[in-house]
MILUMDREN-792541 format. One record per residue: x, y, z of N, C-alpha, C in turn. Coordinates in steps of 0.1 Angstrom, whole numbers, plus 5000, padded with zeros to 4 digits. Example, Ala and Ser with C-alpha at 12.3 -4.5 7.8 and 13.67 -1.06 7.14 Angstrom:
BEGIN
513249435078512349555078513249675078512849785071513749895071512950005079
This chain:
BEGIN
156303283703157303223713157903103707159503133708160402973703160602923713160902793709161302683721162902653713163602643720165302583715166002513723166002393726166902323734168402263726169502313732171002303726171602223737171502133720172702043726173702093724186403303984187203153982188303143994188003083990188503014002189702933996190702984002192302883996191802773993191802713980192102633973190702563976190002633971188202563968188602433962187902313966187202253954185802253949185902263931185302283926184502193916183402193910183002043901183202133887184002023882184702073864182902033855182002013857180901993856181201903842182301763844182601663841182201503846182001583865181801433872182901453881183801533879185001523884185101633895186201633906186401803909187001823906187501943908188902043908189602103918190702133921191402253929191302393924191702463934191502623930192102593914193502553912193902603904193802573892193202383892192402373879191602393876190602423887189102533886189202663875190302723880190602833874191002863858192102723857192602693844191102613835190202533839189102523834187702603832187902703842187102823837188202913823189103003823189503053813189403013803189802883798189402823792188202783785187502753791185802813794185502883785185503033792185003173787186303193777187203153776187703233760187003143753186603023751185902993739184703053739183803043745182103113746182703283740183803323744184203483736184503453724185203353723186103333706184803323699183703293705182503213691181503323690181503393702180403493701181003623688182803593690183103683676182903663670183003533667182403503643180903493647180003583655178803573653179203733648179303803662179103953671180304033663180604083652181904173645182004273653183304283654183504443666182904453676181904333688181704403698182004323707183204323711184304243717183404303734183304403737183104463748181504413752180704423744179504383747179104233747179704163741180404033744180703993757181504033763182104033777181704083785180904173783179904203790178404073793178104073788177103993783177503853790178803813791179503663795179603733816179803833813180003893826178503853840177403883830176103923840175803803840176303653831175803543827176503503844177503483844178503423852178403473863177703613865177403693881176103633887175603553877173803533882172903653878173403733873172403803869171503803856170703903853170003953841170004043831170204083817170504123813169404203801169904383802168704443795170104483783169604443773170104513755169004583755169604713748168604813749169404913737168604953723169305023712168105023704168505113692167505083679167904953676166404933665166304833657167704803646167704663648168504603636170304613640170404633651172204653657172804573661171804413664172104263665172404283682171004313691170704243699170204153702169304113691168803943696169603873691170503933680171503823679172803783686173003853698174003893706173303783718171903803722171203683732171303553722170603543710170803423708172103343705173203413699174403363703174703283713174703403726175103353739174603283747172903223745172703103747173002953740173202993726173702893719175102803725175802903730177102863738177102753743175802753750176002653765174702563756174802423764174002323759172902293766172002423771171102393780169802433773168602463782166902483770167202643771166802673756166602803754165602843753163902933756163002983749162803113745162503193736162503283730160803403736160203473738159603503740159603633732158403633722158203793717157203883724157603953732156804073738155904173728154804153726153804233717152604303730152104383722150804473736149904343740149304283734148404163736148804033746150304043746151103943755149703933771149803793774149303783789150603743797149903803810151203743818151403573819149803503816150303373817150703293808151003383794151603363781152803333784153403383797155003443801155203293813154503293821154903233835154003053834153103033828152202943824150902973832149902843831148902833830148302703837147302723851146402593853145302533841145402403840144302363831143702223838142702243837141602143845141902023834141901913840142101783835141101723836140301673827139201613833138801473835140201383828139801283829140301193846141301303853141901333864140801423871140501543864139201563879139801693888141401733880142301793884143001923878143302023884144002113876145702103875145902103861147502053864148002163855149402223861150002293857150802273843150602363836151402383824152402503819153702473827154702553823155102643808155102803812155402843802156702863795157002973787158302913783159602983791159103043805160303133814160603013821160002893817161002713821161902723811163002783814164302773807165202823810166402743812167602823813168502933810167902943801168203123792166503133785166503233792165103323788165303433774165303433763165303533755164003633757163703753763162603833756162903973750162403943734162604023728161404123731162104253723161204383726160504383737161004343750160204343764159404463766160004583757159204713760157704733755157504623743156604643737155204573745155504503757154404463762153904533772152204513777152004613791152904583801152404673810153404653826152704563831152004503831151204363837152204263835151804263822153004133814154304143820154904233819156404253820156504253835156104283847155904223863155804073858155404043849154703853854156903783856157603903854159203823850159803873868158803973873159804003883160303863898159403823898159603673905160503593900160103573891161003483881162303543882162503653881163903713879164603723890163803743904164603763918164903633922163803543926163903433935163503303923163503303912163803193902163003103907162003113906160503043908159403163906158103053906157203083895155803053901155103183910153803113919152503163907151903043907150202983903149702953911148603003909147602973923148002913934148802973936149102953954150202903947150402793944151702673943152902753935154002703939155202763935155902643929157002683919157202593911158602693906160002583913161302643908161902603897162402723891162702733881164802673883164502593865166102523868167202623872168202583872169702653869170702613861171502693854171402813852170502903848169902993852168603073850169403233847168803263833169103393832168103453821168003603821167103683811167503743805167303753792168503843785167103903776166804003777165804133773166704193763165804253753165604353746164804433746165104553740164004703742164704783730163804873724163804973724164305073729164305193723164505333729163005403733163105413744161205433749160805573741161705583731161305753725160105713708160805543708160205453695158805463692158205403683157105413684156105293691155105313699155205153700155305073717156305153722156805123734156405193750156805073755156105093770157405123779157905233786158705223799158705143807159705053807159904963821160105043832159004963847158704983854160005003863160605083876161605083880161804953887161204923894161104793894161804673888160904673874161304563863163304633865163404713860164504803853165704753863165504723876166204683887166304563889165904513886165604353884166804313874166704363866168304353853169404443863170404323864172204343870172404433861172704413846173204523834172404573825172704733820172204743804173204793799173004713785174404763781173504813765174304863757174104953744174504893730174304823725174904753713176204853706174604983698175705083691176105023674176305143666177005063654178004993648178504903643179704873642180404953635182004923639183005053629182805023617183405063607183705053592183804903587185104843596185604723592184504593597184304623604183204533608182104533604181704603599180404643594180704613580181704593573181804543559182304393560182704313571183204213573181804133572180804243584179304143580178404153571178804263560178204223548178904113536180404083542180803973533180503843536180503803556180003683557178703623561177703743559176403743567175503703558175803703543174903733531174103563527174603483525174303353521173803273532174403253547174203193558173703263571173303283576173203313592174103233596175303363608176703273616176103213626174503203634174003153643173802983631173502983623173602803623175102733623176002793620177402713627177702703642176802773654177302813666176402673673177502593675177602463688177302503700177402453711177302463723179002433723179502543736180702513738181202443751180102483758180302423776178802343779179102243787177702173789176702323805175702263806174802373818175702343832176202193830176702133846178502223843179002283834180102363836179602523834178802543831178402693832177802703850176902603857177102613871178202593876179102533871180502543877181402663879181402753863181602853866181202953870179902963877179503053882179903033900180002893900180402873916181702903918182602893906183902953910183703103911183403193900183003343901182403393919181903303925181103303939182403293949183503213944184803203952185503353951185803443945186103523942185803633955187803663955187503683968187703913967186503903977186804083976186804113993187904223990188404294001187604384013187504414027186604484031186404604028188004654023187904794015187304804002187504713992186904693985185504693984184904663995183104623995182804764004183704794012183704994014183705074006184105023997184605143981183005133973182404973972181004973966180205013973179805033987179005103994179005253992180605313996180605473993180205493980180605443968180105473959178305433951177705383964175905343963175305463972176005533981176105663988176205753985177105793975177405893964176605913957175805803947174705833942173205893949173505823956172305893968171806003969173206043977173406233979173706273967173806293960174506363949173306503947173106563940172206693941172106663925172606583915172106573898170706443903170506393912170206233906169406243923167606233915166306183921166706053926167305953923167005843926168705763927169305743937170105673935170505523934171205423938171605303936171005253949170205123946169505093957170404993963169904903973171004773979170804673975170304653968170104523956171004563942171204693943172404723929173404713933173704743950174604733952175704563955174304473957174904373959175004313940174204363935174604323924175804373913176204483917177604543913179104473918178704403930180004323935179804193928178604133929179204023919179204023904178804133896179304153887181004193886181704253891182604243898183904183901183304073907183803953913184003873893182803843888183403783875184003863866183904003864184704043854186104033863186703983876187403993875188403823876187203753874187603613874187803603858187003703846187303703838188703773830189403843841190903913840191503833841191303673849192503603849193203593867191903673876192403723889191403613898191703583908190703523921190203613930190503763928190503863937190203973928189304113933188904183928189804333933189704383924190104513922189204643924189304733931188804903929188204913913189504863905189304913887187704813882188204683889187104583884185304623887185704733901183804773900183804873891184405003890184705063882184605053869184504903863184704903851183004843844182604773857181504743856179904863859180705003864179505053870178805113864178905183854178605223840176905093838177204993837176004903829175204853837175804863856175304803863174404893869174805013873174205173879173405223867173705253857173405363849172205333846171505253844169905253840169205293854169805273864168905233877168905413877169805473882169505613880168905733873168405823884167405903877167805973880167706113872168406273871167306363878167206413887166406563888166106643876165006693876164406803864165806883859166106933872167007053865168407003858169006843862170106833853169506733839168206703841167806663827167106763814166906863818166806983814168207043810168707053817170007113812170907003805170206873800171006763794172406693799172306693811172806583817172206433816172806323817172606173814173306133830173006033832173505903843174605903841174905823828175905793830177305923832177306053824178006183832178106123843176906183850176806203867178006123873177505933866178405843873179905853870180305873859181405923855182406023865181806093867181806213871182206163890181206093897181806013912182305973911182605863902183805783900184905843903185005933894186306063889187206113905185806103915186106193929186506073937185806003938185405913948186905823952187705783965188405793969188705633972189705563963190005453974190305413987189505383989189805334011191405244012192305254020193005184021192405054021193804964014193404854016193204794004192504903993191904853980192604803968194104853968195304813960195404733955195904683942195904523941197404463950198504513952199604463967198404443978197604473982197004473995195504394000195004293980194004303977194004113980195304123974195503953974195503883988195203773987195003694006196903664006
């Protein structure tokens, strides 16, 4: 385990997490601003994966958690450690091995004796960005010790509970559970993560770009902090201003329904995906440059936000059907409600 510490409502005001506030509109012009730099820098880390990038800035800004999930060596942990580098808050690293305890993960009482007392000693999920790598590789004991931590951002020991800072987020890695080595996350755990998203290989050009600038230095020792923690809470309270339509939050229900019934898929989108799909949502669409969400903006997110949570019936996983098809596939059918338009969307 590492330890790293790096240094709406018409016209919200908002804290520029300067000291200062804002109006909607310099809120807004101080978030963009914002997030294109945390994007500009995750590029001279991340070659060609503009999309998983933005993604990744997406689940940060929603409040959520995040599962990278690929073969070895496709620069997932370098994609988490990047994007905690961004911000100037405590980072710890956590390597998930079979031997992991859970109080390895969440900490530990220790009797004090010159006190007469047991005093708590925080582990390293006291941190504002949580890295765990190969999460898959530990038991399911261990890997539950994050589900508290992950819902309600606090942390109970023997009886006593103990809240965890903010910004709080988890950014996991895994394997392919086909590897050797690895343990299936629990449905549970698996729901607990807003996104998974797929690293994948880079194209041609990029993949020769990082063998010309990767060779001599690691791009993670040039990477600053770009936003302090008191403006990453900022922007996530503006992302919380972000306003969605009643049709719009009809359109994410029908579509948490769809999955349901569908006759490919055992197991559809529960109401915790579903509340987590609108505020992912809500920031990819504060990250368009909008205050207001779009039909396209859940759409674009449902892919990373649904697709792990779903489970196929025997007969369409046998006949090689995947989630994401399925989802593809309701998407394709599934009907905007009046109302959902971007003319119809804006206040």
């Amino acid at each position: 385990m590492d330890s790293d510490h790096r240094t709406m409502d018409p016209e919200p005001v908002v804290s520029t997490g300067t000291g200062d506030t804002a109006t909607g509109d310099e809120a807004a012009e101080h978030f963009h601003r914002a997030s294109g730099r945390i994007l500009d820098l995750i590029s001279t880390v991340i070659d060609g994966k503009a999309e998983a990038a933005r993604l990744a800035l997406t689940v940060l800004l929603a409040e959520g958690h995040l599962l990278l999930e690929d073969v070895p060596g496709v620069g997932k942990t370098m994609l988490a450690k990047t994007l905690a580098r961004t911000i100037d808050c405590s980072v710890n690293r956590i390597q998930f091995t079979p031997d992991l305890l859970p109080t390895d993960v969440t900490g530990v009482s220790i009797f004090n004796q010159a006190s007469g007392q047991f005093e708590f000693r925080g582990g390293p999920v006291f941190a504002n960005i949580v890295i765990g790598d190969e999460i898959n590789r530990a038991s399911a004991k261990t890997q539950s010790a994050l589900l508290e931590c992950m819902e309600e951002h606090q942390v109970t020991v023997d009886g006593n509970s103990y809240i965890l800072g903010e910004p709080f987020m988890v950014v996991a890695t895994q394997n392919p559970i086909e590897m050797e080595g690895t343990y299936p996350l629990p449905e549970a755990q698996r729901d607990r993560f807003m996104a998974r998203i797929s690293m994948g290989y880079p194209d041609t050009e990029a993949e020769i770009e990082m063998l010309q600038t990767h060779q001599s230095v690691s791009p993670l020792d040039d990477v600053k902090p770009v936003i302090s923690s008191e403006e990453a809470v900022a922007m996530i309270d503006f992302v919380r201003n972000v306003y969605a339509a009643p049709a719009v939050k009809e359109y994410v229900v029908a579509l948490g329904q769809a999955t349901r019934e569908h006759h490919q898929l055992r197991l559809g989108a529960s109401p915790r995906a579903l509340l987590q799909l609108l505020r992912a949502a809500k920031a990819s669409a504060a990250l368009s440059g909008r205050d207001f969400v779009l039909p396209d903006d859940v759409a674009s997110v449902a892919g990373a936000v649904l697709g792990h949570r779903l489970i196929l019936d025997r007969k369409a996983a046998s006949a090689g059907e995947s989630p994401s098809t399925v989802l593809e596939s309701i998407l394709a059918k599934l009907p905007v409600a009046p109302g959902g338009r971007r003319n119809e969307q804006h206040r």
